[in-house]
C-alpha positions in Angstrom: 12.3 -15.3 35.0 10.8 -18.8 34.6 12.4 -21.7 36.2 13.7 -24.4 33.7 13.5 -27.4 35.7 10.1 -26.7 36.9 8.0 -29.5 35.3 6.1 -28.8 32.5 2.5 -27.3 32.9 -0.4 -29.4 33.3 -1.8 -27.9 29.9 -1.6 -29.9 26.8 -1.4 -27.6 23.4 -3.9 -29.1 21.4 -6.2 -27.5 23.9 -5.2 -24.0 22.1 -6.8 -26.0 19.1 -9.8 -24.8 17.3 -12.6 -27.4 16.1 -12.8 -28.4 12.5 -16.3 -28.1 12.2 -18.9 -26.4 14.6 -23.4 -26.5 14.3 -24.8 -24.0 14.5 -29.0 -24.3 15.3 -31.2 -21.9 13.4 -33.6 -19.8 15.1 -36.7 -18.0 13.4 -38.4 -15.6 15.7 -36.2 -15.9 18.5 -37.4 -19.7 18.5 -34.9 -23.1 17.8 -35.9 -24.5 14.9 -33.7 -28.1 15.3 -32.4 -26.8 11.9 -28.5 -27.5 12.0 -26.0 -26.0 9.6 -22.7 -27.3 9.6 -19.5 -24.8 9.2 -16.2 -25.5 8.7 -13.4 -24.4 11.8 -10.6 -22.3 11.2 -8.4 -25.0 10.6 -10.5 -27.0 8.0 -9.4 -26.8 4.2 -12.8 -24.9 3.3 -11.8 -22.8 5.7 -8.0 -22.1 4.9 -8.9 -21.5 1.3 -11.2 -18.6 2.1 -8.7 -17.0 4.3 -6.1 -17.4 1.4 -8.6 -16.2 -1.1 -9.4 -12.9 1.3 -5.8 -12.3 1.8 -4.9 -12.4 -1.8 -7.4 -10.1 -2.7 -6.6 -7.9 0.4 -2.9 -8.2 -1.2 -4.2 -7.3 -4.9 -5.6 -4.0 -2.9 -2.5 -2.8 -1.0 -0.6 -3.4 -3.8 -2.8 -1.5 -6.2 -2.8 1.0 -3.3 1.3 1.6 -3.1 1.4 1.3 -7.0 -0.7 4.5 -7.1 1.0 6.8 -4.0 4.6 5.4 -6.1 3.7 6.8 -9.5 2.1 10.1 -7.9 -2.1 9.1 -8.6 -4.8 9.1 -6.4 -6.1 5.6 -5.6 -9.9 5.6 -6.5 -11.7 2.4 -4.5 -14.3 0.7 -6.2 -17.6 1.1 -5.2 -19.6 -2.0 -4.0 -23.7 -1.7 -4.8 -25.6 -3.0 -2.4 -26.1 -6.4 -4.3 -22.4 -6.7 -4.5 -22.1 -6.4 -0.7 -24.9 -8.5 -0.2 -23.4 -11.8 -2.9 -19.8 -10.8 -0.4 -21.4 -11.3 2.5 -23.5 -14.9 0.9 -19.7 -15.9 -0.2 -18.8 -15.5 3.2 -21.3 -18.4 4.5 -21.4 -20.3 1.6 -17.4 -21.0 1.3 -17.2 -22.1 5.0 -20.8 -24.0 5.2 -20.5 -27.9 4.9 -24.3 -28.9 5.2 -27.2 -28.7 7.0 -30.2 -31.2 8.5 -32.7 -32.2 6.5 -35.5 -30.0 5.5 -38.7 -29.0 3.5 -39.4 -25.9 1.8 -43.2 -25.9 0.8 -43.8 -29.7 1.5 -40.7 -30.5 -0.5 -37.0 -31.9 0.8 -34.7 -29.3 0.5 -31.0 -30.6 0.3 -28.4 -28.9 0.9 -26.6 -27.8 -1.8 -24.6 -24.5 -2.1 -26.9 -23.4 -4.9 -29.6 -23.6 -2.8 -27.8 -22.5 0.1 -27.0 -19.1 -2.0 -30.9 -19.0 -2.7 -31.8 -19.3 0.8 -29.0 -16.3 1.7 -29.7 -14.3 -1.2 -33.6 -13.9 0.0 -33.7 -10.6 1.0 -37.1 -12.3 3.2 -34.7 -14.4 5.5 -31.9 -12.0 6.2 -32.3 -12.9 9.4 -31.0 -16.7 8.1 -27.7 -14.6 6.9 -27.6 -12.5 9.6 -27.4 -15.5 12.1 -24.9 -17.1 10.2 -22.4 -14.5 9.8 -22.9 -13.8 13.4 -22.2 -17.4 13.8 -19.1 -17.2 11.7 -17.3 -14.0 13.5 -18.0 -15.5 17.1 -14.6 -17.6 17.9 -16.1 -19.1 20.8 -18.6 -21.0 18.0 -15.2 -23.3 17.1 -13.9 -23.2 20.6 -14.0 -27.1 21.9 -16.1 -27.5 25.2 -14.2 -28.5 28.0 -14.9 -32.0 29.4 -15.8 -30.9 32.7 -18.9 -28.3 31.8 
């Protein structure tokens, strides 16, 4: 049982709090390239409109799911090609990415855009680039706030 007039912890809420926006540097070979991407944190509005978009479509599925085992059919899942899963896993990046540093591809500035941002994914030659990136995504401690005193 917790004592109620014990004073209040010395812990303030908002440290709970994820971080709107996290960088993420890009490697290539193992290597730091100073290449920074920006993502948006779990609590940013890019963010909250993926999950919303994910759940409804996870919703669509359970629903089409029960609708099946209630009128006595087998539920038959789509099957995703290869280049499906592959655009999925792009959407993934590209919904929550916000920019990136400058950079040049062949001598040229490359700015971010999320065309070319979907270009740069969709290269089956840098999977590595999409790899990283989802990795980044999927780790919570990428949008956890340092502390002050490390």
């Amino acid at each position: 049982m917790t004592d109620k007039t014990a004073a209040p912890a010395a812990f303030d809420l908002s440290e709970l709090d994820a971080s709107d926006e996290a960088v993420m540097e890009v490697y290539a070979n193992g290597k730091p390239t100073g290449w920074l991407w920006t993502f948006a944190g779990p609590g940013h509005p890019k963010a909250i409109e993926q999950s919303n978009r994910l759940a409804k479509e996870r919703l669509r599925k359970e629903r089409e799911i029960e609708q099946a085992q209630v009128n006595g059919r087998k539920y038959k899942a789509t099957e995703e090609t290869v280049d499906e899963a592959l655009e999925r896993n792009v959407r993934m990046v590209t919904d929550r990415l916000i920019g990136w540093s400058a950079i040049q591809m062949g001598g040229k500035d490359f700015p971010f855009t999320i065309d070319n941002a979907k270009a740069l994914l969709m290269d089956r030659r840098k999977g590595q680039l999409l790899i990283q990136a989802l990795e980044f995504l999927g780790d919570e401690r990428s949008f956890t706030p340092r502390s002050a005193n490390s």
